[in-house]
mmCIF file of the C-alpha atoms, coordinates in Angstrom:
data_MODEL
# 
_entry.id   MODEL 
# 
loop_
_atom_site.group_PDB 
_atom_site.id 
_atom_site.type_symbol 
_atom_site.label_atom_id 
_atom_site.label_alt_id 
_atom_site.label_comp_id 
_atom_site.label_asym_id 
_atom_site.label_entity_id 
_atom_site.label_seq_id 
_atom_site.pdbx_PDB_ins_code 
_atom_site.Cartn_x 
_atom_site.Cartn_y 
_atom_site.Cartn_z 
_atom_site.occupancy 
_atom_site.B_iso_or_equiv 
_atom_site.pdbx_formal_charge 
_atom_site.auth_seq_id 
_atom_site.auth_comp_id 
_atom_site.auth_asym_id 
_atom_site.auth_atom_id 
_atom_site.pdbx_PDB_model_num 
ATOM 1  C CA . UNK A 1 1  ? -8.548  8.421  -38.917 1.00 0.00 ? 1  UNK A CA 1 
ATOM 2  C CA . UNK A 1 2  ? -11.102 5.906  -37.391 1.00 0.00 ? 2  UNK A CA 1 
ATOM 3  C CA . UNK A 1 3  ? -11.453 3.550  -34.831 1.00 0.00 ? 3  UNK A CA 1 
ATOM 4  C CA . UNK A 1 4  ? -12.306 -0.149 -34.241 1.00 0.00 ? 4  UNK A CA 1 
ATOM 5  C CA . UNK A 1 5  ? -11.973 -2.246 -31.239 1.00 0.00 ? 5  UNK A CA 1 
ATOM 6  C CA . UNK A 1 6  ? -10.414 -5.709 -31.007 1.00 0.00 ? 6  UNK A CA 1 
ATOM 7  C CA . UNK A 1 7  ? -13.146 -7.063 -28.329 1.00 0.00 ? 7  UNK A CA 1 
ATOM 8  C CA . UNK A 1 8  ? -16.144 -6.400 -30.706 1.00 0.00 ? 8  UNK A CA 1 
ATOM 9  C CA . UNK A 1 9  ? -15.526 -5.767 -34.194 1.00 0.00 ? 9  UNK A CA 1 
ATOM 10 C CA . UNK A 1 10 ? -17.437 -2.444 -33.235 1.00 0.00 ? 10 UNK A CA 1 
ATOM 11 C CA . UNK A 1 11 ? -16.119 0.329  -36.630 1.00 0.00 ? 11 UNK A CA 1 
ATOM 12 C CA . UNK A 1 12 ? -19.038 3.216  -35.419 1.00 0.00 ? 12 UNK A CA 1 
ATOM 13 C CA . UNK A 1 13 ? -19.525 3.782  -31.826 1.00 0.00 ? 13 UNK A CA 1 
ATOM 14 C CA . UNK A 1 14 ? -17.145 5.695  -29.561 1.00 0.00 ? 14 UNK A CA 1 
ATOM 15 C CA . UNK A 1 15 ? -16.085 7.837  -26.601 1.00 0.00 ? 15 UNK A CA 1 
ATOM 16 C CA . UNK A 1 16 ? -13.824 10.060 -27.256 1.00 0.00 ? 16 UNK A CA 1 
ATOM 17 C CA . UNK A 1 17 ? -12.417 12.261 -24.694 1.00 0.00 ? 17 UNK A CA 1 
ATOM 18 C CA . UNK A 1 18 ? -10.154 14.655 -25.932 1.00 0.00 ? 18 UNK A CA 1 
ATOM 19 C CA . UNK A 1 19 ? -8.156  18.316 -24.968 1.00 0.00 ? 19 UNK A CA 1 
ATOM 20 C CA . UNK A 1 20 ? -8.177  20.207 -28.284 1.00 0.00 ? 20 UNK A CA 1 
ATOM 21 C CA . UNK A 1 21 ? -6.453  23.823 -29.265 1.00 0.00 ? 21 UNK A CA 1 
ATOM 22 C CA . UNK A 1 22 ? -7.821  25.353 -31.691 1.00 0.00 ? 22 UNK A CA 1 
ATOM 23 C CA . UNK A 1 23 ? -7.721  28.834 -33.874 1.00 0.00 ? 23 UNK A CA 1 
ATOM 24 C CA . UNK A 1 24 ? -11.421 29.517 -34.627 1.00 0.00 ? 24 UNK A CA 1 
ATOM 25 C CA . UNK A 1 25 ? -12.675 32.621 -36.913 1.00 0.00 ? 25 UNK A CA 1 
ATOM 26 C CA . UNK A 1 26 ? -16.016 33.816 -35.362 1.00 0.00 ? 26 UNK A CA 1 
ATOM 27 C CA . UNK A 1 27 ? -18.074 35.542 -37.633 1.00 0.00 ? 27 UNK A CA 1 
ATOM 28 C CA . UNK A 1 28 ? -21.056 37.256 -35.858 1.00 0.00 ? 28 UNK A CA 1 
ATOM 29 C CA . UNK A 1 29 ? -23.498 38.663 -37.529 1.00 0.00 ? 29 UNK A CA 1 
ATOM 30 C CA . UNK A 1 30 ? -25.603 41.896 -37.001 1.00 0.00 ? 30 UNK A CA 1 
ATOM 31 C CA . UNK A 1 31 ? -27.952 40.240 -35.482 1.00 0.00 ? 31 UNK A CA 1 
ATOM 32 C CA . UNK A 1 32 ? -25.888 39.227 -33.201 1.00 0.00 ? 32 UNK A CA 1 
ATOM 33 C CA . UNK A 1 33 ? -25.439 34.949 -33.977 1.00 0.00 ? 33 UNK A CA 1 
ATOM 34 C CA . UNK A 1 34 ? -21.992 33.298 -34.187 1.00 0.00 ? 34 UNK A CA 1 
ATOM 35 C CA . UNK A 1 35 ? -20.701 31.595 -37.482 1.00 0.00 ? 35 UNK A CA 1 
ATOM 36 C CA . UNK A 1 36 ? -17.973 29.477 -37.179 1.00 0.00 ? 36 UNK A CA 1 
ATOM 37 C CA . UNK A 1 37 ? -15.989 30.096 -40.705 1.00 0.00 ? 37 UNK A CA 1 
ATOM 38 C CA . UNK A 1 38 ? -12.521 28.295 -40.247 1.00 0.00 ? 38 UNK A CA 1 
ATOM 39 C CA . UNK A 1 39 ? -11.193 26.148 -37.451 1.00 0.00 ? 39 UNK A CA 1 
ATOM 40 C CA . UNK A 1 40 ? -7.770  24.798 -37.693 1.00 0.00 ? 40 UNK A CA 1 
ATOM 41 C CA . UNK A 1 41 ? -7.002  22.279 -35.054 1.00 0.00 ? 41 UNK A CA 1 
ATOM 42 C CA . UNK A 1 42 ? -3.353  23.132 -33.830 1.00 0.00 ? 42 UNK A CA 1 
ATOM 43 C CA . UNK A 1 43 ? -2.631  20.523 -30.583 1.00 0.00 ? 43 UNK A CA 1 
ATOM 44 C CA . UNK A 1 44 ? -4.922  17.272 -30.167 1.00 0.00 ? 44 UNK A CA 1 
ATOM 45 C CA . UNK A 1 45 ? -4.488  15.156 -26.972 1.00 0.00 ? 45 UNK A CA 1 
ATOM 46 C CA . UNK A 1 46 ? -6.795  12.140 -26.898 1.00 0.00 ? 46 UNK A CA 1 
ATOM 47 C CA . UNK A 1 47 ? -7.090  10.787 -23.391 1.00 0.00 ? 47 UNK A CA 1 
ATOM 48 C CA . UNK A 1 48 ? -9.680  8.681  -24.127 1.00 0.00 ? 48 UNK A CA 1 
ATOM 49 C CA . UNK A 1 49 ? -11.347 6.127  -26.373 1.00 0.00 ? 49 UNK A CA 1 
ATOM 50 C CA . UNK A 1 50 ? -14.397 3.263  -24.956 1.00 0.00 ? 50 UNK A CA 1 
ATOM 51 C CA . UNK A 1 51 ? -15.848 1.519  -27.123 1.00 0.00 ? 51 UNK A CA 1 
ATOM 52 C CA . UNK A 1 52 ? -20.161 2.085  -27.032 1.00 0.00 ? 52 UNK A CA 1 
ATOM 53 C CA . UNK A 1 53 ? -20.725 -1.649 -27.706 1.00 0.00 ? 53 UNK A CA 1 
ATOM 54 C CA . UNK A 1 54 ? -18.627 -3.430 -25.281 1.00 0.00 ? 54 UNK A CA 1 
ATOM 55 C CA . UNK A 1 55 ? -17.444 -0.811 -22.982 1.00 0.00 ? 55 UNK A CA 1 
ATOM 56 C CA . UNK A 1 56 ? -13.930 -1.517 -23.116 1.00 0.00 ? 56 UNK A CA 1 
ATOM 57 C CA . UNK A 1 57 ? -10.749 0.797  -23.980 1.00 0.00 ? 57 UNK A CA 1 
ATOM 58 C CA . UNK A 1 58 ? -7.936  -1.485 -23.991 1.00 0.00 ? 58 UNK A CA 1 
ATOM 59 C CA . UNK A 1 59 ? -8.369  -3.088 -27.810 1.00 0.00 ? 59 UNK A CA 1 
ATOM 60 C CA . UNK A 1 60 ? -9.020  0.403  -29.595 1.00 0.00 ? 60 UNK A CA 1 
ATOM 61 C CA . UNK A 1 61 ? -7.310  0.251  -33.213 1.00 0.00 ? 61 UNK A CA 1 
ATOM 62 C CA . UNK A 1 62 ? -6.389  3.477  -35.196 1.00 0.00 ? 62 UNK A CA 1 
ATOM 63 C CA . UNK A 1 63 ? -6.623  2.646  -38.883 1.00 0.00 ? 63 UNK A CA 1 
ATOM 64 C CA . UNK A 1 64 ? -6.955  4.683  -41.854 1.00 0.00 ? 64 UNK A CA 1 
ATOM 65 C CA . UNK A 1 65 ? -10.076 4.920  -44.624 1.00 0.00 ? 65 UNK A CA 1 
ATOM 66 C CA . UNK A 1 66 ? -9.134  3.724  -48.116 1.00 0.00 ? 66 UNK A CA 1 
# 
């Protein structure tokens, strides 16, 4: 999924504010450092989405990448 906004042609640039639940596998290592193998995203709530270029959140478009 990707964005643009309506205002300002913008295609690149966004704010996204988001509440995400996810199922992570930590891997950590002996030495003691976190690897992150698999994530799987299971509830996304978007509560947000400005625009970088013209500041604005009321002409966000979701559109798909062919």
């Amino acid at each position: 999924m990707a964005y643009r906004c309506r205002h300002c042609g913008n295609r690149t640039r966004f704010d996204v504010v988001d509440s995400v639940r996810r199922k992570r596998f930590h891997h950590y290592t002996l030495g003691g450092d976190l690897e992150i193998e698999t994530e799987e995203i299971l509830e996304q709530d978007i509560e947000s989405i400005t625009c970088r270029w013209c500041d604005r959140s009321d002409g966000i478009e979701e559109y798909t990448l062919d």
